[in-house]
N, C-alpha and C positions, 0 to 999 in steps of 0.2 A: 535575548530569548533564553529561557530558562530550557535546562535540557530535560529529554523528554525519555519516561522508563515505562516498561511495563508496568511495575510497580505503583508509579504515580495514576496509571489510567486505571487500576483496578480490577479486580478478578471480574464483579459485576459488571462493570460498567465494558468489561473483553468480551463476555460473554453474551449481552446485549447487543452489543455493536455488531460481533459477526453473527447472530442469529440476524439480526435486521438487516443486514448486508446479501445473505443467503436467501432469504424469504425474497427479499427484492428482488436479485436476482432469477430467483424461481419463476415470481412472476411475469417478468420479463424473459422467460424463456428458457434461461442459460442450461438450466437443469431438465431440459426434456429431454425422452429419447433415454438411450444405451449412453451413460458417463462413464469415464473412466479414470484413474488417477494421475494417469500418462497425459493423457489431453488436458485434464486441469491445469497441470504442472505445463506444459508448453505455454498455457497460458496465460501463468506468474513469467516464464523468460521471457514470453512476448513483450511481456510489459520493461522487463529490462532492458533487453535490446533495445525497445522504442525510446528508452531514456538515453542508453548511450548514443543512440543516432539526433534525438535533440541536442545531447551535449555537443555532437560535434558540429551542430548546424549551429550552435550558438543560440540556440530557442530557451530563454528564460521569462518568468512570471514577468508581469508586471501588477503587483498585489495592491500596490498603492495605489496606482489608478483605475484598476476594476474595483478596488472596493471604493472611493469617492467616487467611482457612478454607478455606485448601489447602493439602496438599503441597508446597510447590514441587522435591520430589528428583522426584517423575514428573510434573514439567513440562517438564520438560529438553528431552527427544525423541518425537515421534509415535511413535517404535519404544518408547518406555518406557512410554509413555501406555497402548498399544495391550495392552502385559500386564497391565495393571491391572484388577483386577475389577469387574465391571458396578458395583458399587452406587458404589465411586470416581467413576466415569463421570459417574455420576448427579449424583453429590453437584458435581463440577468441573461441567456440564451447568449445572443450579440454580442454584450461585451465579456462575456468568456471567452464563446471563440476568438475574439481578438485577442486578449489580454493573458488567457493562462491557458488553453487548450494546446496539447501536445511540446508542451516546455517538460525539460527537466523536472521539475516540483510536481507538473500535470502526470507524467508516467509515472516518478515513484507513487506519487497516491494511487494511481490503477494499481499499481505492485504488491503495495498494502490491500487496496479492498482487494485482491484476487486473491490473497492469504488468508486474508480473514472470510472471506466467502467459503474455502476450503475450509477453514479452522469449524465455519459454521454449521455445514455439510455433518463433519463426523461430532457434531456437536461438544466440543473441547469444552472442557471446564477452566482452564490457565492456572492449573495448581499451582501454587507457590513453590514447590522442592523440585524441580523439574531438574533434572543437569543441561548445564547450556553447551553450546560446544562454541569453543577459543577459537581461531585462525591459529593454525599450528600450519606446519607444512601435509597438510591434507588431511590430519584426522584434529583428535578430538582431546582436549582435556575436560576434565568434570566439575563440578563444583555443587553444592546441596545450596548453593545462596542463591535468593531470591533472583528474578532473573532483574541486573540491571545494567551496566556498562558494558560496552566491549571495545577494547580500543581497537586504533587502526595503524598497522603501521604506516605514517605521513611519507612514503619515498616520492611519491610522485605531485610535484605542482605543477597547473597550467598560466597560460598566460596573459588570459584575458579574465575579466574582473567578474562576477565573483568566482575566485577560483578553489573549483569544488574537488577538496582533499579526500584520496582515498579511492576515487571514482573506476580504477582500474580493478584494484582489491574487490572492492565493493560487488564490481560484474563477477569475477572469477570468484569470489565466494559464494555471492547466490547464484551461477549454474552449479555449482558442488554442492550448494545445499537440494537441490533441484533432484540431482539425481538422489544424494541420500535418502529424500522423503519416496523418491520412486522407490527402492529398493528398502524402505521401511514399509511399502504396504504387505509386505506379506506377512510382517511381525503383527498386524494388528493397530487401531487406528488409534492406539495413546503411544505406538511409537511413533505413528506418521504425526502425532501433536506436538512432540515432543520437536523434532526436526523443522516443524512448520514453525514452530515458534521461534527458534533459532533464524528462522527467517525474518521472522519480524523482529528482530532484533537489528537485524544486520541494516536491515532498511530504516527503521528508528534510529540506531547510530548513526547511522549517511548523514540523515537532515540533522540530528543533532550537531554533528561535528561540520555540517558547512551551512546552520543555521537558517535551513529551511523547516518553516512554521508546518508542518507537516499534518497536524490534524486540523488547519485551515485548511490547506488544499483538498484531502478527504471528506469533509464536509462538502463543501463547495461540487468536487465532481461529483456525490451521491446526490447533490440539487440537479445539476443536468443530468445526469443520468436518468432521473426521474421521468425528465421529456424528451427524451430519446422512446424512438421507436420500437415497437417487442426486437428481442437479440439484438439491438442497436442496429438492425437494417440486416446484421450477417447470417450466417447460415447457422454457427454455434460459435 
């Protein structure tokens, strides 16, 4: 798998994706009522926690067999999905839930679309000169380069197969970025972009470095997402 950068997905193509993420969400709900930045932000950890609680259940994809009993030509696009007839629905529906719902690979994509939902919210542009922030010992080094790598420090391996490097880092730097973006709303919302993108960073490295196909599984959840109930059944 080739690794994967902001850079390579495009300022449009960033810009796109979280306004469509956003709008979807809207209309399904997420954004009625009194929002707040706090609640948003619970609801990127949420989505981490539920990943480290799949890692330790051992909950992985299984990509190769949900996608040989699918289509993949009406995977493509929500707009291609959406002409597809109910019993498709069903069938793509089914072997999800079986197959990649609430795995590791399934929560970091919630993690992503909840970034990029917020990113869509304060309408972010993904300017190229943004400074990124390092894993230092709690703050920050800068840089004016485009945003692309961030390594990890590899201390920790686990023991069953595939074993996913960095996973401990990974959680404790995105609740730190968690709070930063809390405590960047007062600055104004191109500091909270700035911070939020360093989040999507950190989660793009993950899959890159333990070779989770990452903007498959993104796809894939904003397809059921689609046929999911307004707020997915919850309250917000």
């Amino acid at each position: 798998m080739a690794n994967l950068s902001l850079v390579d997905l495009g300022q449009t193509c960033l810009i796109n994706l979280s306004k469509r993420i956003f709008e979807g969400n809207k209309k399904r709900g997420f954004w009625e009522g009194i929002q707040t930045h706090t609640k948003k932000l619970n609801l990127i950890e949420s989505e981490i926690n539920e990943m480290f609680e799949a890692f330790r259940a051992g909950k992985l994809a299984n990509l190769e067999v949900f996608l040989a009993l699918n289509d993949t030509n009406y995977l493509r696009t929500i707009y291609e999905f959406a002409k597809e007839e109910n019993e498709l629905k069903e069938h793509f529906v089914l072997t999800f839930e079986k197959n990649v719902k609430d795995t590791v690979q399934d929560e970091l994509a919630d993690a992503f679309i909840r970034t990029m939902d917020f990113l869509g919210y304060i309408n972010a542009q993904f300017e190229q000169k943004y400074p990124r922030f390092l894993r230092t010992h709690g703050y920050i080094s800068l840089t004016d380069a485009s945003i692309d790598k961030i390594p990890f420090n590899h201390s920790h391996k686990f023991t069953y197969k595939p074993n996913y490097i960095g996973i401990d880092e990974f959680v404790a730097t995105m609740k730190s970025n968690v709070g930063s973006i809390a405590a960047s709303q007062y600055c104004g919302d191109k500091a909270t972009e700035i911070f939020l993108i360093a989040a999507l960073n950190e989660i793009i490295e993950f899959a890159n470095i333990n070779d989770i196909e990452l903007m498959e599984h993104v796809n894939f959840k904003l397809l059921y997402n689609s046929t999911r109930p307004f707020k997915h059944g919850k309250t917000f």
